[in-house]
N, C-alpha and C positions, 0 to 999 in steps of 0.2 A: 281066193282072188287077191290081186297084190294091193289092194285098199277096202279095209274093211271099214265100211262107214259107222258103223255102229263102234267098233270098238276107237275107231279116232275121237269119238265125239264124247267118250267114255270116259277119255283119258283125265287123270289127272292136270291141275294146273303144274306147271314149271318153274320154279322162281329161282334167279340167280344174282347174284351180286356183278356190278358191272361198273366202270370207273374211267374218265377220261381227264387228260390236263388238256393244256394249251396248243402244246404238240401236237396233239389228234387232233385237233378241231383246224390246225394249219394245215396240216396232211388230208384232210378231205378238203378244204376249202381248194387248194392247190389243185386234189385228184377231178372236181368239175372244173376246172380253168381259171379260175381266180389266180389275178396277178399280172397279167397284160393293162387294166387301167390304173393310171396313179391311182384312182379313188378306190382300187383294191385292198389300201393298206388295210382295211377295217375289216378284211378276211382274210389277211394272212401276217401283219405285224403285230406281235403280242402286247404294245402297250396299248394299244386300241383298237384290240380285238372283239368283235361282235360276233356269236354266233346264229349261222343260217340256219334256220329249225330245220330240216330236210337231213341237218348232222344226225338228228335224231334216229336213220335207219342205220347210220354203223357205229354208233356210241357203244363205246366197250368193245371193239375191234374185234366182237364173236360174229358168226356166219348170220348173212343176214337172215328174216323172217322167212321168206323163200327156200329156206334153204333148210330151217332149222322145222319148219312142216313135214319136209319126207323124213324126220327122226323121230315122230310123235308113231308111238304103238299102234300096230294096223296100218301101217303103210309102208310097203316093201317094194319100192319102186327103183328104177334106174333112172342117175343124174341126168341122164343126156335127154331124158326122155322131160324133163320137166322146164317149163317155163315160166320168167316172172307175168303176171296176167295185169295188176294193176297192186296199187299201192294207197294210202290214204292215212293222213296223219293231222290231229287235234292237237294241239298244244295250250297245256293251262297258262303258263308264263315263259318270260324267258329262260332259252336255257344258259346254262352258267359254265364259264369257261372252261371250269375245272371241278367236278364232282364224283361223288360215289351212289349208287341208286341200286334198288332192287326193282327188278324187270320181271314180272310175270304172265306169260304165255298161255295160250291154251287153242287147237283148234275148236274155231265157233259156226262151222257148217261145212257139208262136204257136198256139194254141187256134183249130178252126174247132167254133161254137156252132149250127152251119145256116143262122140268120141274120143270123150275126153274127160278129167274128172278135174274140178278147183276145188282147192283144200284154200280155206280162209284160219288164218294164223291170228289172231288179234292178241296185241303185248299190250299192260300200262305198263306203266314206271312210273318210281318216285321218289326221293327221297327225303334227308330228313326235315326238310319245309314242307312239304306235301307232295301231290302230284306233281308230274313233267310233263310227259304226255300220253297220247293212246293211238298204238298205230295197226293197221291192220295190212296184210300180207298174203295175197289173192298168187295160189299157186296153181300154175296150167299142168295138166301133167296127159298129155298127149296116149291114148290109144287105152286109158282105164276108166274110160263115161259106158253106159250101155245096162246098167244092173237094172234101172227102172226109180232109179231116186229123184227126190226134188232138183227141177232143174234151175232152181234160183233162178235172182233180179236178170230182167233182160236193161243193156246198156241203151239211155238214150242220145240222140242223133249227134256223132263224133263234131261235128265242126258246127260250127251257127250259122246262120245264113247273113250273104252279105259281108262286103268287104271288111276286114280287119280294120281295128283302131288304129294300128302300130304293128309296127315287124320289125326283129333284131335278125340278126345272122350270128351263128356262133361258131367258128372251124373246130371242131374234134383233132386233137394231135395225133399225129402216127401212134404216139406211146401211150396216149391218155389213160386206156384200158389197164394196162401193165402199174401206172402209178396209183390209180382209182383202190386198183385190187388190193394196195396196203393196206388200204381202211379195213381189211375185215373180209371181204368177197373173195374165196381165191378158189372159184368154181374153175376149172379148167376151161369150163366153155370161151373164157376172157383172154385166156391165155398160149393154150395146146392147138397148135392147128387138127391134130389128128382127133381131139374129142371134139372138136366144131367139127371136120366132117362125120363124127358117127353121129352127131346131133342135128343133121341133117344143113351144116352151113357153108358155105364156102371159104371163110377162115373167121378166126376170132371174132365174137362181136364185142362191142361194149356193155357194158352194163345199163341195166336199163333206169336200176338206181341213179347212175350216173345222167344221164339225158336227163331225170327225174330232178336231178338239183342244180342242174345245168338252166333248167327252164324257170323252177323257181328264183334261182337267182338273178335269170333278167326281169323277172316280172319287180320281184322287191326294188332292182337298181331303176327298173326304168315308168315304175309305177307309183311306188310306193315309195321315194326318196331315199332310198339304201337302207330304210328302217326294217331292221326284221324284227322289230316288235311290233311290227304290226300285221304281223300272218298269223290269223287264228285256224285256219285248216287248211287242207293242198290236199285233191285226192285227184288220182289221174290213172288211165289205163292203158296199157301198151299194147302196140298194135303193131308193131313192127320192129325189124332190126337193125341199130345201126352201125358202121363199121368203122371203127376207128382211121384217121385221116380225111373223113366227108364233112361235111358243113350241115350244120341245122337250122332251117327257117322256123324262128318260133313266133308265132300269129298270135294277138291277144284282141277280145271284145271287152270290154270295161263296161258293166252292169251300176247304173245308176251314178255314174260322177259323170261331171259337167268341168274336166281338169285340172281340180283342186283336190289335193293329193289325198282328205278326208273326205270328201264325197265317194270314194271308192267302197260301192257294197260286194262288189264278186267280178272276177275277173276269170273270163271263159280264155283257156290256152289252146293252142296247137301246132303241134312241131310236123314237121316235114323234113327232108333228106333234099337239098337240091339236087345233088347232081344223081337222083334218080326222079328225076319229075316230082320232086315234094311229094313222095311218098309219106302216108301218116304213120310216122312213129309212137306219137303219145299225144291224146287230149285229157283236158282237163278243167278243174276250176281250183283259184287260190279265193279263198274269204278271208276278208280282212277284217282286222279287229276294227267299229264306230270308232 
């Protein structure tokens, strides 16, 4: 069978050396849309540069989590056939502009869904101060569920009840996808019309990374005063796709603040697609650090 769950989960850990300057951390700030507000400079002019912890998924410009799961032993699957499921990242401190880090991998469950099987990738990193962070990388892999294994966490209720606190809108560029894919992602499905329709789409989507830090970034600008040290986790799960050139409505609930930017204990997200009925592409929650 082209996923053997016993010998994935067998596998040895993975560790690699991995490195990023200024330049990378602008090239992904750019590839989610940073750069349309003056108050952008502080993710994308290097004398007062801040990094968005969400850089965290394509630091060191290797293939993301997603991706580096169908290379773990006992999995012999085809690209087209696999999807990002959801994403989730802890960070100990801030990350720094420019460093070198050892990243070590390993899959830490393998979910059979009936139809489908998720391979969970979970990386830390660290370097030579301590830890960075620990993220984990929920891979869908369409028509390989059905063997009889643990069917893993079921997800609870996508959207909260009750009108949103706040709503931004964010337009997706025609090219967004194409510029995104520098960072490190250069899965065809981004890119190839012809492997988006053997992967069952109607042309290229975006990366779901992408919408991923696209979302985190309004919540830090419009929640959390532009501070990104003050995001201590983000996990969130995708639910749909979106195509470069459409607009995203991103809806946020704000758990325990009373408008003061430190009163903020969690913050429940949800994106939608306007011009398809706000279809849900990804919910979620950002925690922020007391």
């Amino acid at each position: 069978m082209p996923i053997d769950a016993a010998q994935v989960l067998a596998a040895a850990p993975r560790t690699s050396r991995i490195s990023w300057t200024a330049k990378d951390v602008q090239l992904y700030h750019l590839g989610i849309g940073a750069g349309a507000d003056p108050d952008d400079l502080r993710y994308t002019f290097e004398d007062r540069l801040h990094v968005l912890p969400a850089f965290a998924t394509v630091a060191g410009a290797g293939a993301p989590g997603v991706i580096r799961a169908l290379s773990v032993p006992g999995v012999d699957v085809d690209l087209a056939r696999a999807l990002h499921a959801g994403q989730s990242l802890t960070v100990q401190r801030l990350l720094p502009v420019r460093a070198t880090a050892t990243a070590t991998s390993r899959v830490t469950a393998v979910y059979d869904k009936g139809t489908a099987a998720v391979l969970v990738l979970r990386t830390e990193v660290a370097d030579a101060d301590g830890p960075l962070w620990t993220e984990e990388a929920r891979t869908y892999v369409r028509g390989e569920g059905g063997w009889g294994g643990e069917r893993g966490p079921s997800v609870r209720s996508a959207v909260p009840a009750g009108p949103p606190e706040g709503t931004v809108r964010r337009a997706v560029r025609a090219d967004q996808a194409l510029l995104y894919r520098l960072s490190g992602d250069l899965n065809p499905l981004h890119a190839d019309p012809e492997f988006a329709a053997r992967a069952g789409f109607e042309r290229p989507v975006l990366h779901g990374l992408c919408t991923y830090g696209m979302t985190l970034k309004a919540v830090v600008d419009t929640l959390l005063g532009g501070d990104v040290g003050r995001v201590r986790s983000y996990e969130a799960r995708f639910t749909g796709v979106v195509y470069p050139g459409e607009t995203l409505r991103i809806r946020f609930w704000r758990e325990g603040g009373t408008g003061v930017v430190r009163a903020v204990r969690a913050v429940r997200v949800a994106v939608g697609v306007v011009e398809r009925g706000d279809a849900l592409v990804l919910h979620g929650d950002v925690l922020p650090h007391d």
